[in-house]
N, C-alpha and C positions, 0 to 999 in steps of 0.2 A: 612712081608712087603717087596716091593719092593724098591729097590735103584734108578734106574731110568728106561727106556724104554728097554723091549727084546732085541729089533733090536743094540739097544749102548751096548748091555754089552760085546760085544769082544772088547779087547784090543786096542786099534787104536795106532800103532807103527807107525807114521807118519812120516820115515824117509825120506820122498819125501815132505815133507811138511813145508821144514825149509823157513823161511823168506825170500820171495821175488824167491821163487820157486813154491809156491804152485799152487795160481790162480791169475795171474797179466798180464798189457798190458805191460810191458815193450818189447823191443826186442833186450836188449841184450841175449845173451845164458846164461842160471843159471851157476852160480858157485857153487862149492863145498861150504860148510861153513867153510872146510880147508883153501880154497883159499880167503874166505871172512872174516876171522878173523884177517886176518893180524899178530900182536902181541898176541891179545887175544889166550886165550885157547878153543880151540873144546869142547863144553861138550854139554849132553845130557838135556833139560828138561823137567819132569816128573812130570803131574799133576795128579792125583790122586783123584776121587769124589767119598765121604765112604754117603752112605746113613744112617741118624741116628734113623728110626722107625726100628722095630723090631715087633715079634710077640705077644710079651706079655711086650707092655711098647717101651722106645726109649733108648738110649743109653746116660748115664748123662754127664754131662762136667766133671765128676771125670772119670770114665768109659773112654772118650776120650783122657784126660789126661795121664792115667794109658800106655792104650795104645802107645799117641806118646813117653812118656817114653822111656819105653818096648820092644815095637816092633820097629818104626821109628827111633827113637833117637840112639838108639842101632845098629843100621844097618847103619846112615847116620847121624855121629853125626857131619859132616861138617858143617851143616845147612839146615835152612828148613823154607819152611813157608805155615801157614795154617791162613784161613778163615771161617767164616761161609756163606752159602748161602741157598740159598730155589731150590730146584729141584721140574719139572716137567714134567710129559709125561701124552700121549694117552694109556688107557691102551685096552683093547680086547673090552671090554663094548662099549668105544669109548669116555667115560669120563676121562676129566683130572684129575690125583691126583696131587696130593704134597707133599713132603716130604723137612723138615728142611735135610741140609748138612752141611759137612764139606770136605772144598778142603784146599788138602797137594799140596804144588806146593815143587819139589827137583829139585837140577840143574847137575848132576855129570857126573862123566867119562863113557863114551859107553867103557864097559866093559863085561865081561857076569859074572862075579861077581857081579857090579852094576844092570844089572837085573833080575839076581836069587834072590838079596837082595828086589827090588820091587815087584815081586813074590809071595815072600816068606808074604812078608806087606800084598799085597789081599787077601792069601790065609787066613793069622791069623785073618786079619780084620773078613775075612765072618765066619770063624770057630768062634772066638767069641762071635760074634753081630746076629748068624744065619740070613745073609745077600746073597740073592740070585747072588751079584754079586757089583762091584766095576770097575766104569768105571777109563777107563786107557788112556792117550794120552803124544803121547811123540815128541820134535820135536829138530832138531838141532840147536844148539846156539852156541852163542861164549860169553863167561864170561870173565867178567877181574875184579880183585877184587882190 
């Protein structure tokens, strides 16, 4: 089964797409989220949408579990947080499917350790779950805890 639509499954690295940069009437000139954070910390956040059909069966709430464990927890044991949601797309036929989800939203440092670590989560996700793909979107923020 499918996760979501062909055309989404590349990564969308939205690093042009921080808050109040992306698509707005303002007419000041964008600032950096450097320069927007003020005190706050620069950090990256990363949502993550794991599609939960498969080919034989869907992936259980223990199964998911296991995983954020495993895989997530273990990589980004800062914090995390997940939801469940319903996905849909057009598929070739030109009918809608659906598919039950689960989105991991992660907040952390623009590192390339932090994302070889998010990487490395698609890649285990779809090795796993035999998942043609896992939509990616990441954008700039400023966190202050």
């Amino acid at each position: 089964m499918r996760t979501l639509t062909a055309g989404l499954f590349v990564a969308v690295f939205g690093m042009g797409l921080a808050a109040g940069t992306a698509v707005g009437t303002s007419t000041r000139s964008p600032q950096s989220v450097d320069d927007r954070c003020g005190t706050a910390v620069p950090q990256l956040r990363t949502t993550l949408y794991f599609g939960m059909a498969r080919p034989k069966g869907s992936v259980s709430e223990l199964e998911w579990q296991m995983f954020l464990r495993d895989e997530v927890t273990a990589r980004f044991a800062e914090g995390l947080t997940t939801w469940e949601a319903e996905g849909q797309w057009r598929g070739k036929s030109g009918d809608v499917d659906h598919e039950r989800s689960k989105v991991l939203l992660l907040v952390h440092a623009d590192t390339p350790v932090a994302r070889h670590a998010v990487q490395s989560v698609i890649a285990r996700y779809r090795q796993l779950f035999e998942q043609q793909s896992v939509l990616w979107e990441t954008a700039r923020v400023c966190a202050v805890s």
